[in-house]
MIPA-813795 format. One record per residue (C-alpha): residue number from 1; x, y, z; residue in one letter. Coordinates in steps of 0.001 Angstrom, whole numbers, m for minus. Layout:
# residues N
  resi        x        y        z  resn
   NUM        X        Y        Z     a
...
//
This chain:
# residues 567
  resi        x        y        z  resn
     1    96936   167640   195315     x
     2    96971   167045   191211     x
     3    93631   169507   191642     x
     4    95363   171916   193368     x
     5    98021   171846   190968     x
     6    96078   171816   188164     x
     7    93928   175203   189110     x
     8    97408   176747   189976     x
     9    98659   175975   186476     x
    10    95402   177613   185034     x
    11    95456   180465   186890     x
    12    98706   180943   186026     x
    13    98151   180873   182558     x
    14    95677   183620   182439     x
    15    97317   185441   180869     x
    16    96000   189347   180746     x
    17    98568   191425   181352     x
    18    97541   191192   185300     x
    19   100168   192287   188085     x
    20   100925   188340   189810     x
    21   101311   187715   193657     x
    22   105050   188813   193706     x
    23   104322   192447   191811     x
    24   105506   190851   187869     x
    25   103756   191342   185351     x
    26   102785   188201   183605     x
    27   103430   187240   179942     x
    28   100937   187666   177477     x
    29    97269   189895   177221     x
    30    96766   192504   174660     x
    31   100355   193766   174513     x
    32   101596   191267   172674     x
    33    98917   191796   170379     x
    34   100979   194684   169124     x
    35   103637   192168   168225     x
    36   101410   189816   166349     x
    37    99856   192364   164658     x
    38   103104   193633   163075     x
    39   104796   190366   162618     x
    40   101201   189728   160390     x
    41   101780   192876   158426     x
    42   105086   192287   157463     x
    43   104622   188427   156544     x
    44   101538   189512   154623     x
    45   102802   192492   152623     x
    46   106031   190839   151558     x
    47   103673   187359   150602     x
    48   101288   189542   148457     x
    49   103809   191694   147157     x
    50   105042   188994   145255     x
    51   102412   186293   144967     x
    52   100160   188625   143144     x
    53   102093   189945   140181     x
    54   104074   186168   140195     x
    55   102437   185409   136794     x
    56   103601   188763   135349     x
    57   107193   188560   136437     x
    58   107842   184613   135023     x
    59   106051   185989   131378     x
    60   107637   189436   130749     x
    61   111216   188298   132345     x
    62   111603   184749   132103     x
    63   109996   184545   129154     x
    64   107462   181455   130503     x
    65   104294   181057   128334     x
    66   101252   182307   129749     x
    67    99369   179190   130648     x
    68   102718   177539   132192     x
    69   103347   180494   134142     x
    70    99849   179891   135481     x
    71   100090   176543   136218     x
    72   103505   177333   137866     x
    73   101693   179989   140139     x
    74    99243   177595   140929     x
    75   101655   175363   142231     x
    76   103246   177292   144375     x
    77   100686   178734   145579     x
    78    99363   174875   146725     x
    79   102499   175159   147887     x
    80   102099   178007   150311     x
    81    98861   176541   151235     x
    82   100271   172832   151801     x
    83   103032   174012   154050     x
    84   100429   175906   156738     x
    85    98976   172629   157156     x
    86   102618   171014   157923     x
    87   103569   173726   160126     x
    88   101052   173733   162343     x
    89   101011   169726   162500     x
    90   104266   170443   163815     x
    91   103752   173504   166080     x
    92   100882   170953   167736     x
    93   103177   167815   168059     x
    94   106767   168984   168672     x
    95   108145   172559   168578     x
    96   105034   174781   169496     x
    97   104056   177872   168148     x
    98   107056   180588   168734     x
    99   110068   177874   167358     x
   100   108007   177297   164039     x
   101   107188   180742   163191     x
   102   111191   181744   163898     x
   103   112769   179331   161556     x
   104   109530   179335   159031     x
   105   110101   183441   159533     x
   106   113661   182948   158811     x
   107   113111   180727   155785     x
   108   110569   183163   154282     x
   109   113451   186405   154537     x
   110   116035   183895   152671     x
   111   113495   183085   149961     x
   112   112751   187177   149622     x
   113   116587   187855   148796     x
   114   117129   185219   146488     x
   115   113907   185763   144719     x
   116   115138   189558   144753     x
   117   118224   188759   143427     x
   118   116691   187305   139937     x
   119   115487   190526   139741     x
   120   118164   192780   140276     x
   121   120844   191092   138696     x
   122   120682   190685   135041     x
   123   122994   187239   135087     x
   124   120436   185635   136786     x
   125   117344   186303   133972     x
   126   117438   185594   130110     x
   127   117386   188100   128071     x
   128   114495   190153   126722     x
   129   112155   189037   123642     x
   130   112367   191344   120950     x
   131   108977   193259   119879     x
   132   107395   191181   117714     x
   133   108972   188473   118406     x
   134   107631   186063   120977     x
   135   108387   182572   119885     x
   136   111934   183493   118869     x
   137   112338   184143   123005     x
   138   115502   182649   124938     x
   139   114166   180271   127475     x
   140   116227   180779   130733     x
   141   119114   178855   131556     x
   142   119380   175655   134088     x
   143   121126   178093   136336     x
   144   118581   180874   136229     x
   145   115925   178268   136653     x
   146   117410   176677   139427     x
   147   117938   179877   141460     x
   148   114624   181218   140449     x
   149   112760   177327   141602     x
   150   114623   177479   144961     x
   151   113653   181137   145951     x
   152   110246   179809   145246     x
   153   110603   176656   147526     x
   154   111820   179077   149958     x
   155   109122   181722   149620     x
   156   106319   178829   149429     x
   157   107436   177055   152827     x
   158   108431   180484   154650     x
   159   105279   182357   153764     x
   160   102541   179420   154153     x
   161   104420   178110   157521     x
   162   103830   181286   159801     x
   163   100183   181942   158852     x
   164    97808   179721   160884     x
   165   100725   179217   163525     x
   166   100626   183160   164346     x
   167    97006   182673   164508     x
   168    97082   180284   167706     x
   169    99468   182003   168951     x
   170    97936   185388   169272     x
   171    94662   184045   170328     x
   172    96738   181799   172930     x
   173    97585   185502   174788     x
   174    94195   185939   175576     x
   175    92395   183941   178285     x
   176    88739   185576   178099     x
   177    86650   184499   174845     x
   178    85507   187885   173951     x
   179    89044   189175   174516     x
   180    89749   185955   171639     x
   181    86656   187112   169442     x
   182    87855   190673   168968     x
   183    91490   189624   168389     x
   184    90201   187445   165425     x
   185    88445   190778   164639     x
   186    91163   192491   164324     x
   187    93425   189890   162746     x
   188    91757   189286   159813     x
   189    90838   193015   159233     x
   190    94740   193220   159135     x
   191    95452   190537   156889     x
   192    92806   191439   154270     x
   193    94396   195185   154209     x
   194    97460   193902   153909     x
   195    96862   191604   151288     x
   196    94822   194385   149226     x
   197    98217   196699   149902     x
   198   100642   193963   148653     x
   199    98330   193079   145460     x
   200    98112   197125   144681     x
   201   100920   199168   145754     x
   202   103601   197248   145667     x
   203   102581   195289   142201     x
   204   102259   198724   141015     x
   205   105605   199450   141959     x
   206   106757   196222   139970     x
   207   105052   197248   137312     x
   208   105589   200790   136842     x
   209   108482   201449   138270     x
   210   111067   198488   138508     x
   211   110847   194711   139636     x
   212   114006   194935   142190     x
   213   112292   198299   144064     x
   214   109170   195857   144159     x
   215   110904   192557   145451     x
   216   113607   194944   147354     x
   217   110218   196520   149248     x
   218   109170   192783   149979     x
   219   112235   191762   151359     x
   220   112358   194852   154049     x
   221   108755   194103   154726     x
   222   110421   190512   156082     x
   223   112690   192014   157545     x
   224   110777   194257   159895     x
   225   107902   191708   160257     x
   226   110790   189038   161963     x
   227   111790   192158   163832     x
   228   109215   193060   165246     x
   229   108088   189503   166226     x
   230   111413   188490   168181     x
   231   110745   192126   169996     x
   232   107719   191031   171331     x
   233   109561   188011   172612     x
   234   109672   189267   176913     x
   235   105826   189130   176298     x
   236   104842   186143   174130     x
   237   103239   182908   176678     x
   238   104563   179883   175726     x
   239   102617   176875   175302     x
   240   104193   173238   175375     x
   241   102873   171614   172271     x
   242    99534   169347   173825     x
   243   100977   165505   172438     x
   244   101141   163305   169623     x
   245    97533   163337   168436     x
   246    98489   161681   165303     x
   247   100341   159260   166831     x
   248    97205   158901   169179     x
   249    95306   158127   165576     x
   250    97736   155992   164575     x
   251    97248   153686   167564     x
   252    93875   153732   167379     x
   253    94058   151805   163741     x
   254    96977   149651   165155     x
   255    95315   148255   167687     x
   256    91847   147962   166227     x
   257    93859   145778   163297     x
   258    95383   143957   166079     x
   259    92107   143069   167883     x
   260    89613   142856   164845     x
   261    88587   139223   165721     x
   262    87209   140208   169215     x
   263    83363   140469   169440     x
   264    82203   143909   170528     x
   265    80977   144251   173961     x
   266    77819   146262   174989     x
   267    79149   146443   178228     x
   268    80994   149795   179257     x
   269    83112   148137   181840     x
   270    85029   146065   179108     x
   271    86026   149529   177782     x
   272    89347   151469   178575     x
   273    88367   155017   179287     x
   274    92053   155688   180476     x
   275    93976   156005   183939     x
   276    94128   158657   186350     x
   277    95868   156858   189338     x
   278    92536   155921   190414     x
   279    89321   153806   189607     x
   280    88013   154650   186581     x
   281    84358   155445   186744     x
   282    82787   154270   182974     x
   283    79682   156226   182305     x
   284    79296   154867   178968     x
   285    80599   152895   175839     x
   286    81630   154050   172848     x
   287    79424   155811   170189     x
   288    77464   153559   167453     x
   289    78997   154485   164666     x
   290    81880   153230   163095     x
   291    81990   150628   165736     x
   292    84343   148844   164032     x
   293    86883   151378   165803     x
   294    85872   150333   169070     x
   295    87798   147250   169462     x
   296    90935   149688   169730     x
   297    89619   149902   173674     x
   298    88645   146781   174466     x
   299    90313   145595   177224     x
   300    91756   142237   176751     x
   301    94084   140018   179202     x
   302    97467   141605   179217     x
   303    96388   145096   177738     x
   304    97083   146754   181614     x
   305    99417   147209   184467     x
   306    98386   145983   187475     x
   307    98202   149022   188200     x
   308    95955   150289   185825     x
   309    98203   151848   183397     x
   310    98329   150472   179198     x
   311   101108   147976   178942     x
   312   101047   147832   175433     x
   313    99984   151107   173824     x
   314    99742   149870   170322     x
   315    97113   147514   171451     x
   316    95343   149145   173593     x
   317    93636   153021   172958     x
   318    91085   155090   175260     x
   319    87288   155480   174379     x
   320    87965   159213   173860     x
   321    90997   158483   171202     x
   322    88638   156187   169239     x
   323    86061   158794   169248     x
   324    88515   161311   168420     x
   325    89040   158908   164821     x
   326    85396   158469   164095     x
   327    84791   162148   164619     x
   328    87735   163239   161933     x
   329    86200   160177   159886     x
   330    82865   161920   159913     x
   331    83748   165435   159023     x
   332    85890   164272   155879     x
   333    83533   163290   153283     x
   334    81974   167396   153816     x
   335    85695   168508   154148     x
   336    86443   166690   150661     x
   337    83171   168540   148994     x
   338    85018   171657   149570     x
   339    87804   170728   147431     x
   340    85794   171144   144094     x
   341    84902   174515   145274     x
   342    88381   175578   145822     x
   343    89616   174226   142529     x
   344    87499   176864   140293     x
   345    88548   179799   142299     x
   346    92325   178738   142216     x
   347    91636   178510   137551     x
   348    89698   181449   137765     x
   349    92803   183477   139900     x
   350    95131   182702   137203     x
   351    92897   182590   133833     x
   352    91640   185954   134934     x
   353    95596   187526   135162     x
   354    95652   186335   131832     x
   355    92217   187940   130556     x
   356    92972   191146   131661     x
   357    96930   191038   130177     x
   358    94808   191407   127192     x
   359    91982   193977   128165     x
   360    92435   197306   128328     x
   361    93064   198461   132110     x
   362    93036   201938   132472     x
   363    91226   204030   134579     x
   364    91211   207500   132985     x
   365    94257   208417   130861     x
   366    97069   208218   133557     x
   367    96637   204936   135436     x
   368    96597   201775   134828     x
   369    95671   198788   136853     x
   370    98110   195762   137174     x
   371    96927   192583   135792     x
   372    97948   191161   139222     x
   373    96132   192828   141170     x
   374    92840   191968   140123     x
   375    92050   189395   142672     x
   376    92383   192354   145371     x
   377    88675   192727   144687     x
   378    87968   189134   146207     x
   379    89705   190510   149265     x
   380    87606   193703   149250     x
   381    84379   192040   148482     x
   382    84776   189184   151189     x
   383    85442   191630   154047     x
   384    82587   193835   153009     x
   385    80421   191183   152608     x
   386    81314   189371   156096     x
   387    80666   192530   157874     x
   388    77451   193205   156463     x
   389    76379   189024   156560     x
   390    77256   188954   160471     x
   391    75423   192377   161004     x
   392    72759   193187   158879     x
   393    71663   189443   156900     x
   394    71758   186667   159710     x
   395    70071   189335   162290     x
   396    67262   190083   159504     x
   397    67198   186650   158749     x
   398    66496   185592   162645     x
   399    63908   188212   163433     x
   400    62009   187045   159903     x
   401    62330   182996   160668     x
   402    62816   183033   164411     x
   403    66271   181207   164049     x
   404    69548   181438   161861     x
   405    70881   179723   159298     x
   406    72812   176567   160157     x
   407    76739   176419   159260     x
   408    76016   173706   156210     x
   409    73327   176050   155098     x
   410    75565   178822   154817     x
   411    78482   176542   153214     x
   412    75610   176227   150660     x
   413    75385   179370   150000     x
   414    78882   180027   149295     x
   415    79079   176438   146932     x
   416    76355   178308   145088     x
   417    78182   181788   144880     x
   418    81121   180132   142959     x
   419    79224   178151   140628     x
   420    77349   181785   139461     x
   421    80742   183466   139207     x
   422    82336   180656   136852     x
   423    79125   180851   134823     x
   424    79387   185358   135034     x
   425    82941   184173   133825     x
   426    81501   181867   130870     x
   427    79707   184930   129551     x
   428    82204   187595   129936     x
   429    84812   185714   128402     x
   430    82162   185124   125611     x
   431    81999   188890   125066     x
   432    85651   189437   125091     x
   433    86483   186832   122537     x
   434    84400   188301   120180     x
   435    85457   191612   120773     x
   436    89039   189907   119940     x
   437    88306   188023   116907     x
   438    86870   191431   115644     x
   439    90375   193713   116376     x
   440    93741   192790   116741     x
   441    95019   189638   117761     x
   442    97549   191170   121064     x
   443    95181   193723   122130     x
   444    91300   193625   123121     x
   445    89504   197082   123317     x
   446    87203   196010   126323     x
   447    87297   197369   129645     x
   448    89193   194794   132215     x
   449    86433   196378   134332     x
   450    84164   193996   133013     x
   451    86012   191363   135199     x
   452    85093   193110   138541     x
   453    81258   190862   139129     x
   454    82621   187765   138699     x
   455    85578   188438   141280     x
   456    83010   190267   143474     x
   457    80845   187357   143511     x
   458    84072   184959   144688     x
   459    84494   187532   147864     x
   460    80662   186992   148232     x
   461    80645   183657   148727     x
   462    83972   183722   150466     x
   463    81716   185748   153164     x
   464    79644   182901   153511     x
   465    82032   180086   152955     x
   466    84927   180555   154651     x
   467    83885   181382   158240     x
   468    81622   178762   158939     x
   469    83893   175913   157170     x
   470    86314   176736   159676     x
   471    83968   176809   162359     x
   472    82743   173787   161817     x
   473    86373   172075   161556     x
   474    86935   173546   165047     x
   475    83830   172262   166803     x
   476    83516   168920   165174     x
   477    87454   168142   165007     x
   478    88873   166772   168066     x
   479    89673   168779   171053     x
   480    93541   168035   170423     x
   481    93484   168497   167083     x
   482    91858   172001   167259     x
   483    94836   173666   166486     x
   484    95670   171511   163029     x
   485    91369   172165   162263     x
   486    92103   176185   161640     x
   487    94294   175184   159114     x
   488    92230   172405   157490     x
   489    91009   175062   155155     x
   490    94526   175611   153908     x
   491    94976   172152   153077     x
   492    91915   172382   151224     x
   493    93607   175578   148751     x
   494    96765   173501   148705     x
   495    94844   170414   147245     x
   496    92956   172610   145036     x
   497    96002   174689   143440     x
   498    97684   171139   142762     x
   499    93947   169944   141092     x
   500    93639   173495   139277     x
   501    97599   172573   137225     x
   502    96464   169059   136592     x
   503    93171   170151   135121     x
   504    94832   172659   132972     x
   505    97270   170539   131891     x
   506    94651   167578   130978     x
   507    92532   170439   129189     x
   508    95561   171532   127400     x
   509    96260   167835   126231     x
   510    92351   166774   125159     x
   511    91366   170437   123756     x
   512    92648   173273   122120     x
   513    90598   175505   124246     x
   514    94337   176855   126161     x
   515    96606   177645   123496     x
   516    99716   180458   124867     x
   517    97437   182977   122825     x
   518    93955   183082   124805     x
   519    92531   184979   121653     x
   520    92755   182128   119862     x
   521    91440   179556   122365     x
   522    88164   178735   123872     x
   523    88536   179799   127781     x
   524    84993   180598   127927     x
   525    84367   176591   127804     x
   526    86673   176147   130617     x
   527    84553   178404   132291     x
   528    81461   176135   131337     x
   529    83024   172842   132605     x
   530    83915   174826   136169     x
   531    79989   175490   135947     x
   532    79348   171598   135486     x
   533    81893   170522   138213     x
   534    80496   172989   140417     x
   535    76931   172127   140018     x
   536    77903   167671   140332     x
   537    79742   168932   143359     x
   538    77034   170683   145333     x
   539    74851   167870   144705     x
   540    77466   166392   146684     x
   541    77844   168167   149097     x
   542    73854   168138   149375     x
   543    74334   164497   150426     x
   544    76945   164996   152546     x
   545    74833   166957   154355     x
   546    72322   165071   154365     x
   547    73931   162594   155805     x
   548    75856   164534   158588     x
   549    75023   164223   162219     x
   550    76843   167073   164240     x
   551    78698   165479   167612     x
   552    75234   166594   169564     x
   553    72290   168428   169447     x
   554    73529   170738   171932     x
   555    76522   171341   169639     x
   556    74299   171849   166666     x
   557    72017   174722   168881     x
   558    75271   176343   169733     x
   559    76334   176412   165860     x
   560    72883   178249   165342     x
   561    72910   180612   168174     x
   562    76292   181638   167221     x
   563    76220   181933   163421     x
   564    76302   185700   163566     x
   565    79924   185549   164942     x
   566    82152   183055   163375     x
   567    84709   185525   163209     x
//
């Protein structure tokens, strides 16, 4: 009967866009992709739109210095990171995926008008430095501060939250893989054309032609994003939120604490495997490794119902819970390796604003490119480059060595990208300090163009990088934690934003290689230590690796026969 139920349930959650028994059409399949798709545009835009050109706005109308307002991007922009990771803990263990992009949705369009606001109402800014004048600047008030901080909470928890949720959720409409392969397509062809829109047009807008029109565009691009999303909301399938699989986690430690003076058993009957309303049949006992975890499972006199159920579920944890533990456990140390990778790309986003507020950035006589929207190369480059790595590199590479390149190999080679653009960096900003010392001290005569290779060279190994970190999350995390694995990543940026201001800020302190005036500093040096950190850290990831077993070999075959599609 539960088997009957259960393939009912399934069926009914195939969700294609199929006519059911009764003549309905059921929710889900590709219309709602529609939906998603717009709901992603609009969240992405608006994010961009103001993320971008955040540097700018904070030094020409707040007055901040140059290296705090990059410190203070950085932090939100850990910020925006930090909260994907929170929001989809949440989506997976309480609310699900439609209630958290709402109210994040919701949060994000309140953050828009308020941040809006400090630009269209004078009252709410300090005034302009006079020419000439820099250090003689107003600082803004505790008032203008405060309303500027808390449309930047808002922003950073409304535009983070959404992002990885909206990813489930979409590929949650689909029941076929392939159906779920070209929707990831699709999505993140959006999202990068988006982003490159946000970080062009409408910072040139803010730029050029006022800040309000700018932050005024944002906030209608929120507008008609959360629009569009509660539209689609006949369509959407719901799914429940799968459990508590931190609390699951949680036990797991509890009750191994609780029962860490019990000798292990070699014998897979003294295991609890869990309870089905029948006899458990125990085909094994728990992995090797880590066995210290395995007295969570031990069964022990009192631990069960006579009927078979836990009595005491804080003492007592399934085989497949303690292997879910030693399996998050063994992808950390390789998940922690990333964060020194992230960390240079987060300095280099903001140091390189404040290079080219200093080059010269036009492009013939008429236009001239926005110092924020430099880092839409990295956008351009990485979905280049992933469309010609998945087509045209892994294929050659398999017909020339008879087999692809593993995920960790491939992590390698994006570990090794960064570490050539910080060192392109180091020699660039070699060239444009001299240039400097020999002209005036407020303007360099060097093309910002000379800043394009070491961006390019970021989307390069963002090609390589990104797709198979988070396809290796997914496969080795837990099953119920798959959700919370897509956003891993995230949680890696957020980690590394919050490094990247501490760094800075202990640079600052020790050195005089960051002084408000980059002229008169050393930033090609910061460049050089990025080089050292990344080189120590890919020696660590190297052992990592080394060291790394993945769940099976069977997983680790499927890794390799699939490492032309991690999209």
């Amino acid at each position: 009967m539960a088997t009957t139920e259960l393939q009912q349930s399934s069926s009914d959650h195939d969700t294609e866009g199929q006519m059911s028994s009764s003549g309905r059409i059921k929710h889900g399949g590709w219309i709602t992709f529609l939906f998603v798709t717009g709901t992603v545009m609009g969240l992405t835009l608006a994010a961009w739109g103001w993320i971008s050109n955040l540097m700018v706005y904070l030094i020409e109308e707040f007055n901040v210095k140059s290296v705090d307002a990059a410190q203070i991007s950085n932090v939100v922009s850990g910020c925006i990171s930090l909260s994907t990771v929170v929001a989809a803990i949440i989506a997976d263990s309480f609310f699900g995926c439609f209630s958290v992009i709402f109210f994040s949705y919701c949060i994000n369009l309140l953050g828009s008008i308020l941040f809006a606001l400090t630009a269209m109402l004078d009252s709410l800014r300090p005034p302009p430095c006079e020419r000439g004048s820099l250090d003689l600047c107003k600082p803004p008030s505790r008032v203008q501060f405060g309303v500027l901080y808390s449309g930047l909470a808002l922003l950073s928890v409304g535009a983070g939250g959404p992002r990885s949720v909206i990813t489930t959720m979409g590929a949650n409409q689909l029941n076929r893989p392939e159906d779920r392969a070209i929707f990831f397509n699709l999505y993140f062809f959006t999202n990068y054309m988006c982003a490159a829109i946000g970080s062009t047009a409408i910072v040139y807008i803010e730029d050029n032609v006022s800040w309000a029109l700018g932050f005024g565009i944002c906030v209608l691009a929120s507008l008609i994003g959360l629009a569009i999303f509660l539209s689609g909301r006949p369509f959407y399938c719901y799914d429940k939120p799968p459990g508590r699989p931190f609390l699951d986690l949680a036990r797991v430690i509890v009750a191994c604490f609780r029962k860490r003076k019990l000798p292990l058993s070699s014998r897979s009957e003294d295991y609890y495997y869990g309870f089905d309303g029948k006899a458990n049949t125990v085909d094994a006992t728990p992995a090797k490794n880590f066995r210290i975890l395995s007295r969570a499972a031990l069964k022990t006199e009192g631990d069960l119902k006579p009927d078979g159920s836990v009595a005491k579920p804080w003492r007592l944890c399934t085989v497949q819970q303690v292997e879910d533990l030693k399996a998050l456990i063994r992808i950390l140390p390789l998940w922690s390796s990333n964060l020194f990778v992230s960390t240079p790309k987060a300095i280099q986003a903001s140091l390189t604003v404040l290079q080219a507020l200093t080059m010269d950035r036009h492009l013939g006589s008429h236009f001239k490119i926005p110092a924020g929207s430099f880092q839409v190369l990295v956008f351009i480059s990485s979905s280049i480059s992933v469309v010609l790595v998945d087509r045209f590199l892994f294929p050659m590479w398999r017909k020339l060595t008879s087999r692809s390149p593993t995920p960790l190999q491939r992590i390698g080679v994006g570990h090794t990208m960064v570490v050539l653009s910080m060192a392109v960096s180091a020699l660039v900003e070699s060239k444009r300090l001299k240039v400097a010392h020999n002209h005036g001290p407020n303007f360099v005569p060097m093309l910002a163009l000379w800043l394009f290779p070491q961006l390019v060279l970021v989307g390069i190994g963002e090609a390589f990088h990104m797709p198979s970190q988070v396809g290796l999350y997914y496969q080795e995390f837990p099953m119920s934690l798959r959700n919370t694995a897509t956003s891993m990543a995230a949680m890696v940026y957020a980690i590394a934003f919050y490094f990247s201001s501490a760094l800075i800020d202990l640079i600052r302190r020790v050195t005089e290689w960051l002084p408000d005036d980059i002229n008169k500093g050393r930033l090609d040096n910061v460049y050089w230590l990025l080089v050292v950190v990344g080189i120590l850290n890919f020696g660590y990831f190297l052992m990592c690796s080394t060291f790394f077993k993945y769940q099976s070999n069977a997983d680790k075959e499927r890794y390799v026969s699939n490492s032309g599609s991690d999209m």
